[in-house]
C-alpha positions as CSV (number, residue, x, y, z in Angstrom):
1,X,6.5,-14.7,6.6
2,X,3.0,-13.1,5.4
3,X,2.7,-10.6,2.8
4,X,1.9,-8.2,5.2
5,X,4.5,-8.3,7.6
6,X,7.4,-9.3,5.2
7,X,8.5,-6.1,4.6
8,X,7.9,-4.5,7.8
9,X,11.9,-3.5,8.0
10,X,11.2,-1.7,4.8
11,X,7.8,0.1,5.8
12,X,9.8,1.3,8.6
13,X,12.3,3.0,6.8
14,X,9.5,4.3,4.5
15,X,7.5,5.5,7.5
16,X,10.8,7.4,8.4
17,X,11.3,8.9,5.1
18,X,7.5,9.8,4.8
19,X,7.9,11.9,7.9
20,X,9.5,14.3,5.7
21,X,6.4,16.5,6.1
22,X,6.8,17.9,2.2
23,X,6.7,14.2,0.8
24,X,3.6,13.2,3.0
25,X,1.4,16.2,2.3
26,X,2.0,15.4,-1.5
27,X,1.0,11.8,-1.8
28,X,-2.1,12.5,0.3
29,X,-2.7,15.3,-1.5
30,X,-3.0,13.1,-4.2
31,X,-4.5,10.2,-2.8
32,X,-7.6,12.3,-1.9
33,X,-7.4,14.2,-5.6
34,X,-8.1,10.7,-6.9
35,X,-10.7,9.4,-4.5
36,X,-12.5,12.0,-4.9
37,X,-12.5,11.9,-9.0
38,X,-13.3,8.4,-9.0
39,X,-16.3,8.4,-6.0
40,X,-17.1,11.3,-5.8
41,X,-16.6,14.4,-3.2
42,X,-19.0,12.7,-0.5
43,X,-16.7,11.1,2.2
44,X,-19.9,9.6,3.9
45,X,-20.1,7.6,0.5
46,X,-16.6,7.1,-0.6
47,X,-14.3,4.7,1.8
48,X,-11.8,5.6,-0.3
49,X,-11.8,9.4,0.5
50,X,-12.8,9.0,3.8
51,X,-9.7,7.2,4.5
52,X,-7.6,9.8,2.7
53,X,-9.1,12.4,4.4
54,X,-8.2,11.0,7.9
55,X,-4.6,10.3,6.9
56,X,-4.5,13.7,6.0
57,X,-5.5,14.8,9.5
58,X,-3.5,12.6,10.9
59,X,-0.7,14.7,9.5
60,X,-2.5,18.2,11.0
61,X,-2.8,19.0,7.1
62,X,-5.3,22.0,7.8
63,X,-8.5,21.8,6.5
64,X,-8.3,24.2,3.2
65,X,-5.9,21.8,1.9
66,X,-8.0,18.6,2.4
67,X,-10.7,20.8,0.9
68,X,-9.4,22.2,-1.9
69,X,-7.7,19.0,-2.9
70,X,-11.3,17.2,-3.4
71,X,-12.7,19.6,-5.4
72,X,-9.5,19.3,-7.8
73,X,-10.5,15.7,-7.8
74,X,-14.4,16.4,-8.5
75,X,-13.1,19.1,-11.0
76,X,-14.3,22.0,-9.2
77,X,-10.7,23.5,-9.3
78,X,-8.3,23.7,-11.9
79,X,-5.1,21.8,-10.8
80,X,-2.7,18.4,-12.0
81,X,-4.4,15.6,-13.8
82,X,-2.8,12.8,-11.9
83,X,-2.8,9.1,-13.4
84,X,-2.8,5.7,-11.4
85,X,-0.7,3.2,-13.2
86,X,0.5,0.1,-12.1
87,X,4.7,-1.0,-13.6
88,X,5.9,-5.1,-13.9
89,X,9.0,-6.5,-13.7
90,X,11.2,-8.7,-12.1
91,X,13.9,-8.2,-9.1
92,X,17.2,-10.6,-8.8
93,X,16.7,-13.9,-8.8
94,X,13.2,-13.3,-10.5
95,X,11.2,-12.2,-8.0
96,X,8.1,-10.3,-9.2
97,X,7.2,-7.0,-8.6
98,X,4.3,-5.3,-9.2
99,X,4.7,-1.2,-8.4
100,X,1.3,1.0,-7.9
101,X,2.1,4.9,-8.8
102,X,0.2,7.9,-9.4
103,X,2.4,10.3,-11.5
104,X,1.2,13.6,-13.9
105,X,3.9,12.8,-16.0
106,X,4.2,8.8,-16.9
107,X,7.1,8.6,-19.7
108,X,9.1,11.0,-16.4
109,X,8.1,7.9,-13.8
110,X,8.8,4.9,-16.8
111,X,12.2,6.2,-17.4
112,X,13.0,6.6,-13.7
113,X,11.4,3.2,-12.2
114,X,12.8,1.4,-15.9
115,X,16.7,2.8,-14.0
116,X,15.6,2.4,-10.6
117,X,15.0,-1.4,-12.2
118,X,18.4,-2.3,-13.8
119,X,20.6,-0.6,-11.5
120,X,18.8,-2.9,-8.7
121,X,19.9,-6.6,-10.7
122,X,16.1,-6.4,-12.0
123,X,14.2,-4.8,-15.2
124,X,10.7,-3.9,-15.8
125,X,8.3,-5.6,-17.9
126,X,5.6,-5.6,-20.2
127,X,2.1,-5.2,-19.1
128,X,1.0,-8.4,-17.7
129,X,4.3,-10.0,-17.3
130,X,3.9,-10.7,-13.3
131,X,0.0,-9.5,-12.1
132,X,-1.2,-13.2,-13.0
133,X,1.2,-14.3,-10.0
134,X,-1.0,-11.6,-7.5
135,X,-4.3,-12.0,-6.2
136,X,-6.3,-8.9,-5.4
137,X,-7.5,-8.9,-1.2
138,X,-8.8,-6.9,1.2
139,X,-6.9,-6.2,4.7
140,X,-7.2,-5.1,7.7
141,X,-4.4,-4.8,10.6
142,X,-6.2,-4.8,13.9
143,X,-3.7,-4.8,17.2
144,X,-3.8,-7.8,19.6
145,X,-3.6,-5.6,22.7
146,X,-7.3,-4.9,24.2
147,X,-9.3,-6.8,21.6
148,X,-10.3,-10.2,21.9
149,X,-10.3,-12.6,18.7
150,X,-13.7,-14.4,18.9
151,X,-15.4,-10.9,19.2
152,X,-13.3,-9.8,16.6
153,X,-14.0,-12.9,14.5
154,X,-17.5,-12.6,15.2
155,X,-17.9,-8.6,13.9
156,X,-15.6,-9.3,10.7
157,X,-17.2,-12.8,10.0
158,X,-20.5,-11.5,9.8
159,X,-19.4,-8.4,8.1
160,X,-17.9,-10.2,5.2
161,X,-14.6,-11.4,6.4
162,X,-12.8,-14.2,4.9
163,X,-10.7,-14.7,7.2
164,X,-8.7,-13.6,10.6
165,X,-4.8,-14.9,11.5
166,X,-2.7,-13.5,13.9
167,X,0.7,-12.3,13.1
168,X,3.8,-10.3,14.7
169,X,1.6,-8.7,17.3
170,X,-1.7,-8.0,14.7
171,X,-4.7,-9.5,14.0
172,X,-5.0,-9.8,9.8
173,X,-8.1,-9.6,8.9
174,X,-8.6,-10.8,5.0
175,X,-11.1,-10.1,2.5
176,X,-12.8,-10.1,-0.9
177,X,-12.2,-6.6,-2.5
178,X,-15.8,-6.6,-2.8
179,X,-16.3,-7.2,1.1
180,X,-13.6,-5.0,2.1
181,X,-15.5,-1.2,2.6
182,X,-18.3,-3.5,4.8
183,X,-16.1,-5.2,7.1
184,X,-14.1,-1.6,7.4
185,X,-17.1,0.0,8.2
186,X,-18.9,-2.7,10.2
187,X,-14.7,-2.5,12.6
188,X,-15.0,1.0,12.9
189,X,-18.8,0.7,14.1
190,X,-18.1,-1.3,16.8
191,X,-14.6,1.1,17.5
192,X,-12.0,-2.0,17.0
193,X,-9.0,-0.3,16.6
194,X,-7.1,-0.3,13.5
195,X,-4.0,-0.1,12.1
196,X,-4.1,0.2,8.4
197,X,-6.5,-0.8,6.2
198,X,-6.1,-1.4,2.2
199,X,-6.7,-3.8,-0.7
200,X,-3.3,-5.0,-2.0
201,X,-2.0,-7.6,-3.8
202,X,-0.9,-10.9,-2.5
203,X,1.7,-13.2,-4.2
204,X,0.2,-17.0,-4.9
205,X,3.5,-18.5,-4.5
206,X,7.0,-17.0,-3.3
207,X,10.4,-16.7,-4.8
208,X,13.2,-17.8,-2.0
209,X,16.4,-15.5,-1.8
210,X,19.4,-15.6,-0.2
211,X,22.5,-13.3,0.4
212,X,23.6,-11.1,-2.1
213,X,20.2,-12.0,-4.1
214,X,18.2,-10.8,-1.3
215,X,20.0,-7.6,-0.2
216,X,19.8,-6.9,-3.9
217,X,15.6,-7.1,-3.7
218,X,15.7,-4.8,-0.5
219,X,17.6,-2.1,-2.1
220,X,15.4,-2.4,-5.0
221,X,12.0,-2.3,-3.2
222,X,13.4,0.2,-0.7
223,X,14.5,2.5,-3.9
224,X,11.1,2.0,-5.2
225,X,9.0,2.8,-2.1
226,X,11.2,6.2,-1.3
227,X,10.8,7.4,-5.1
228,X,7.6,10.2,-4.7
229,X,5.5,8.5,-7.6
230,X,4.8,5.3,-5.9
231,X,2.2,4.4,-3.7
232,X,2.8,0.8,-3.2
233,X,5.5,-2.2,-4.2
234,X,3.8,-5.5,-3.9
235,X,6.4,-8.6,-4.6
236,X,6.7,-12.3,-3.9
237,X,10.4,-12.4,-2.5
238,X,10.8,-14.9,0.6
239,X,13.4,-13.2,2.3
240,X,14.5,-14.4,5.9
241,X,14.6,-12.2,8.8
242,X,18.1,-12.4,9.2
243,X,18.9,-10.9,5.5
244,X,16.5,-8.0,6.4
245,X,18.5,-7.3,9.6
246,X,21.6,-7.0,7.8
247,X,20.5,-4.5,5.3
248,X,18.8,-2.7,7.9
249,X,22.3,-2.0,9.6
């Protein structure tokens, strides 16, 4: 299964718990806070933002909200000093999980994500431990219905693209994290639709697990991706389709 589409069960269930409109608003909140300290206020010249922003929409946040978020993030208003730290450790069977969280309080999210972490058959590690099993890519999720791949190939290609497979119903389309604002920008010129969008971090080789190893991991990513800090949970668990249907039940 790819990296992208190995958790789907899971991003389901978080899509369903992020529908708790209080939850949402806060991690985009957020999100646009620290786009917005990092590049600037300027959506026209921050991807970042820009992509924060429309998420935002996308939930009808109204617009003094979006607003007054970036200009915390600029430092034009006073409000929380968030922090984006990224947590290492391993899951049962010693799968490796690397956990991306924003927090305004990081001994608050250690402590929780170090208990989160041994009641889940896994513990957290040191700095380091697991991100040298992760390489850092670009990618986009472009659905199959209405586009055609060799125009698709031929836009992303020539935008920067590394490369394009097709999986579960999506077009992947991979990428440097140097190339990945281009061949974003260069998609959305020529109005390919897309899905989602984001640089993540792809496991180099996978850890196989079975039975009471795997529904083990999927508790422990799924209590990971529902806690409010985080804002992704990258692993490099192989876990068959099957095991996720049974802890889906």
């Amino acid at each position: 299964m790819s990296g992208h589409s190995k958790w789907a069960s899971i991003k389901h269930k978080k899509a369903a718990t992020d529908s708790k409109r209080g939850q949402a608003f806060t991690r985009v909140i957020r999100e646009i806070q620290i786009a917005a300290r990092q590049g600037g206020g300027d959506a026209e010249r921050n991807s970042r933002l820009r992509k924060a922003m429309d998420n935002a929409r996308a939930l009808n946040m109204p617009k003094d909200n979006i607003e007054k978020a970036i200009l915390r993030g600029t430092g034009q208003l006073e409000g929380v000093n968030y922090e984006e730290l990224t947590y290492e450790g391993y899951g049962p069977g010693g799968a490796a999980l690397l956990v991306e969280a924003v927090t305004d309080n990081k001994n608050r999210t250690v402590a929780e994500f170090r208990h989160l972490f041994s009641k889940n058959a896994g513990n957290l590690g040191e700095l380091g431990c697991v991100s040298w099993m992760f390489q850092k890519k670009g990618y986009v999720v472009v659905p199959t219905e209405g586009v055609k791949e060799d125009e698709l190939m031929d836009i992303a290609i020539s935008a920067g693209a590394e490369d394009i497979q097709e999986e579960e119903g999506a077009f992947m389309v991979y990428t440097t994290p140097e190339a990945f604002d281009d061949v974003v920008k260069a998609l959305q010129d020529a109005k390919v639709p897309m899905e989602d969008s984001k640089v993540g971090k792809f496991p180099q080789t996978y850890v196989t697990l079975a039975g009471k190893e795997a529904q083990q991991m999927l508790r422990l990513v799924s209590a990971l991706e529902d806690h409010d800090d985080v804002e992704n949970v990258w692993n490099n668990a192989d876990i068959s389709e099957e095991e996720m249907e049974k802890f889906s039940e």
